[in-house]
N, C-alpha and C positions, 0 to 999 in steps of 0.2 A: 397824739403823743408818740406813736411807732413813728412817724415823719418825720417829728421834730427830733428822734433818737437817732433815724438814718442822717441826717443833714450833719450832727453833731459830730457822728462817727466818722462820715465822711471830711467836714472840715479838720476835725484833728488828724486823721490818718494823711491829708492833703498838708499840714502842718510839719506832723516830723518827717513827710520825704522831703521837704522844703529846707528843714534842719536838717534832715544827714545831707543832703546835697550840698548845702551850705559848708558842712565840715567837712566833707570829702575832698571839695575843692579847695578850703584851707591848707588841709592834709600835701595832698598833692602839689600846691602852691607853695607849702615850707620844704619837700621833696625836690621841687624843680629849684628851690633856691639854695639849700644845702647843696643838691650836688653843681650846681652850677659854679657856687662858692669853691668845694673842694675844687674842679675842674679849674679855677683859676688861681690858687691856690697851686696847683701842679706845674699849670699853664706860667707862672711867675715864678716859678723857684728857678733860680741860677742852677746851672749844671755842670757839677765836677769830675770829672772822670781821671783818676790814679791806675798804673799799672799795677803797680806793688803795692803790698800791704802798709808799708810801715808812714810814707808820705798819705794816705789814705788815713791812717792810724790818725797823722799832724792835724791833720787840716778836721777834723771833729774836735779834736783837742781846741782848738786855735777858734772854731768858730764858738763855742761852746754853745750857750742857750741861743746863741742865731743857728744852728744847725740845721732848724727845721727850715728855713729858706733856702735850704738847698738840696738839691737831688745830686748824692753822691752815690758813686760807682767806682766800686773794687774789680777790675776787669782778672784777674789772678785770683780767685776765692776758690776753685775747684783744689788746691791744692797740688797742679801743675808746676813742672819745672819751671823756674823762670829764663833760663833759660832754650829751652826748647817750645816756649810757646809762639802760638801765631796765633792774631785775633781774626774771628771770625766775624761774619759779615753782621751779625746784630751790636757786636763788640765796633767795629770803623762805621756802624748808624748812630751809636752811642759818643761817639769821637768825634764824627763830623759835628752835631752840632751843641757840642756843649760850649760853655765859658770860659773855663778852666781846665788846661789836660796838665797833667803830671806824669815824666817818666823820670827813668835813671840817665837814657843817655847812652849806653854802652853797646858794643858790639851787639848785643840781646835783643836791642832793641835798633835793627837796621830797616823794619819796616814801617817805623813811624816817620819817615822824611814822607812813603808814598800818598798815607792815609792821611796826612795835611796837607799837601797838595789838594785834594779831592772834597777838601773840610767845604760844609754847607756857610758854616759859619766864620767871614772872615776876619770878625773883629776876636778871633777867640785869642784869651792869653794863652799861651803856651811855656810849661816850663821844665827846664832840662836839670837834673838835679847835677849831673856831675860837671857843668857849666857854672851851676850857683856857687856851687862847693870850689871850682877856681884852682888853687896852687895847693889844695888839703888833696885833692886827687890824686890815686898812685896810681903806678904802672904795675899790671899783674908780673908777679916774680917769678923766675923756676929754681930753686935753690936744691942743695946738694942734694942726693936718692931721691928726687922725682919721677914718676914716671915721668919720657918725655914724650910727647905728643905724635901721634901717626901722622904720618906725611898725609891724610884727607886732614884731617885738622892741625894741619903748620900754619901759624899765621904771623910767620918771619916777614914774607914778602909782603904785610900789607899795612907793616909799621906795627907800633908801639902798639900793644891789649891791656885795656883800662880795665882797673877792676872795680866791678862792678857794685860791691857791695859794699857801697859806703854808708848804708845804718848802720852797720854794725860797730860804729862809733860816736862814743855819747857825744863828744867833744863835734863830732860831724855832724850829728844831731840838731847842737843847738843852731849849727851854720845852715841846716837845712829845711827848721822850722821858720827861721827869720825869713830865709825869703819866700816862702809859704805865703809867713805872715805880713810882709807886703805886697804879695799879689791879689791877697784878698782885701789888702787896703785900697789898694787901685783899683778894685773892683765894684768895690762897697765904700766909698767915702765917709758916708754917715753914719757908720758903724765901726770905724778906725782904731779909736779908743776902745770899745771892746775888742777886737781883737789884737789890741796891744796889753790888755791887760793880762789874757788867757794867754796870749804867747808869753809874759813875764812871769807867769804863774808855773806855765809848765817845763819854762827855761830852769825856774831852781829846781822844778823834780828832777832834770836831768844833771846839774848839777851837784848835786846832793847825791846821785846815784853813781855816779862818775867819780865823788869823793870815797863810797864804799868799795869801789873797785881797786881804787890806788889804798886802801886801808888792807884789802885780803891781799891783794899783790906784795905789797911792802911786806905782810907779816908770815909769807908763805917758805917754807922751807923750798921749794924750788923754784925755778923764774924760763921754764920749758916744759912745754906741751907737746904731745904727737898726734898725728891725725891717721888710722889706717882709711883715709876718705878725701874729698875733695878739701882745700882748703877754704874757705870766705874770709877767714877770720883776721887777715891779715890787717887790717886797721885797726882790731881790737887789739892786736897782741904789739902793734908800733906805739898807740896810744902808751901803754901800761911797759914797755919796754921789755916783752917776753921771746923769747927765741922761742923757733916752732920746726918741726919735721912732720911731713907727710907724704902722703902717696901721690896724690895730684892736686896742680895748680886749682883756685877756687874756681874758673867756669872753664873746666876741661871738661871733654864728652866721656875721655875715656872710664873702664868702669876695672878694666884685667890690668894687673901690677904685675909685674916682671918677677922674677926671682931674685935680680938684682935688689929691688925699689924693696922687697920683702927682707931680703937678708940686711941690708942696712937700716932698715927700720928697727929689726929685731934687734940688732946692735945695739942702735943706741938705746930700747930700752932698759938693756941690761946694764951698759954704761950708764948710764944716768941715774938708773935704779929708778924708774919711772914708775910709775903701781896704776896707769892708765893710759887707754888709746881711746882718741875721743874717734866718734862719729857724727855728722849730720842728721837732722831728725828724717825719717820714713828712710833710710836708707840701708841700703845690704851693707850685716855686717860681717863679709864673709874677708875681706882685706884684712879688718882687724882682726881678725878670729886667728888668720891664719899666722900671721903681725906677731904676737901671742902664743901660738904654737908652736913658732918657731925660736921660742926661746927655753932657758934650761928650767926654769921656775913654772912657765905656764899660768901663772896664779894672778897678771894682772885684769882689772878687771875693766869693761868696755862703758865708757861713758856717751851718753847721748847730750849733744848740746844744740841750740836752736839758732840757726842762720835766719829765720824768719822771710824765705823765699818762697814758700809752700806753703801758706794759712789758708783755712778754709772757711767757708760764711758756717759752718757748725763752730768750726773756732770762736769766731765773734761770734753766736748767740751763745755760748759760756764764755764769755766772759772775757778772752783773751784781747789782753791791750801791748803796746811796744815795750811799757815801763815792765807787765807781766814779767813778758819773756826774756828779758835779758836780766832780769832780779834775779830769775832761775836757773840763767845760765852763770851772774853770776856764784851760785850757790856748786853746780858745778864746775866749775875753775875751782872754788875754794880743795873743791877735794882733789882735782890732779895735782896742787902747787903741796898739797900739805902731806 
């Protein structure tokens, strides 16, 4: 009987190492397939790489529920100048071989001729927005009480300076999600139609926002804005037909205003009876402060508005999208016009 209890014991305990071995190697086998899955799953997503935020912004919009088949990249999320940045070397690993690159185009961006030269990848599309965008492009302007530029930054002798900041127009917008939304047609064929319909979808938000702008504008007691700061805004305020004063051109380096650029500023607030100086977002507002001081009232007050060159990856995890920030901005306008 004690014999036949050891043999028993023995075969069953010989039993369930037979079963957990059995599921251990299950285990392990659904582990090496899952991640082998993910691994090709990563290995097959298209690669998009944006400098700026707001073409970045498009192209989520435009892929919508395909989104997940792509690995996109916001090379500008630290919240750096756009114009003072240089990509570093994990940024031109992330360029060489993606599918998809998106810039602006603009002086800002004079080191992307070298880092596609050097691209791993040679079938990549590449696309220039201020090339999409065609005869809607302007030339950056210097108009009266500008500060003007230090002779290290004249750039008379090297031709026309395009400005750069063409989101900052809804109407530029719709012209620069279309061709967005045909690069990724050309890229994805059997997914076309989706992204013709998410690009038709997000075409009327910008339309519909673009009509609330010309609704505050039209109903605004005044139709001019000041800036004690850099300008961008210059295709929002052509679109909507606003005259504008500020201290320097939109991708000037400089940061100190002359006494002149101040005394004329202050001028026209009083002339105009303005009741605001805007400024750029994260920006010293010591121009306007001074803008403001130098007038006999003292009492206007300093608005922040969002050029959307500086978003952060904290940005997009709350929430911030393109339609966001320029609802807000325009919510701002509303109070300098009125």
């Amino acid at each position: 009987m004690v014999i036949f209890m050891k043999k028993w014991i023995v075969k069953r305990t010989c039993f369930v190492l037979f079963f957990l071995t059995v599921l251990l190697c299950g285990i392990l086998s659904g582990c090496r397939k899952n991640g082998t899955h993910q691994e090709e799953m990563v290995h097959s997503q298209k690669k998009i790489v944006s400098t700026v935020f707001p073409p970045y912004e498009w192209v989520r919009e435009i892929t919508g529920n395909k989104a997940e088949e792509y690995d996109m990249t916001l090379l500008l999320d630290s919240g750096v100048d756009f114009h003072s940045y240089q990509p570093t070397t994990e940024d031109i690993a992330k360029i060489s071989v993606c599918d998809l690159f998106i810039y602006v185009g603009g002086e800002s961006d004079e080191w992307v001729e070298e880092v596609l030269k050097g691209a791993k990848n040679k079938d990549m599309h590449v696309l220039n927005l201020l090339d999409a965008l065609g005869g809607q492009a302007k030339e950056e302007e210097v108009i009266e009480g500008m500060e003007e530029e230090s002779k290290e930054h004249d750039h008379e002798e090297e031709g026309p300076r395009m400005d750069e900041h063409i989101w900052l127009s809804l109407k530029n917008a719709q012209t620069l999600t279309r061709a967005i939304k045909q690069e990724l047609q050309n890229m994805d064929s059997e997914n076309a139609q989706v992204y013709e319909e998410n690009y038709q979808n997000y075409e009327r938000k910008l339309q519909e926002l673009d009509e609330k702008y010309k609704e505050v504008v039209n109903s605004g007691k005044r139709r001019v804005v000041l800036f004690g700061d850099r300008f961008p805004f210059r295709y929002l305020v052509d679109d909507y037909e606003l005259d504008y004063y500020a201290a320097f051109p939109g991708c000037s380096a400089e940061t100190e205003a002359s006494f002149e650029t101040i005394a004329f500023l202050s001028g026209k607030l009083e002339e105009l009876e303005l009741p605001s100086v805007f400024v750029i977002e994260r920006w010293d507002t010591k121009v306007a402060q001074t803008v403001i001081d130098n007038t006999r009232s003292k009492d206007q007050k300093i608005l922040y508005i969002d050029s959307l060159q500086s978003v952060t990856s904290k940005d997009l995890e709350e929430g911030y999208t393109y339609l966001s920030a320029m609802e807000k901005n325009l919510e701002v306008l509303k109070q300098a016009l009125n």
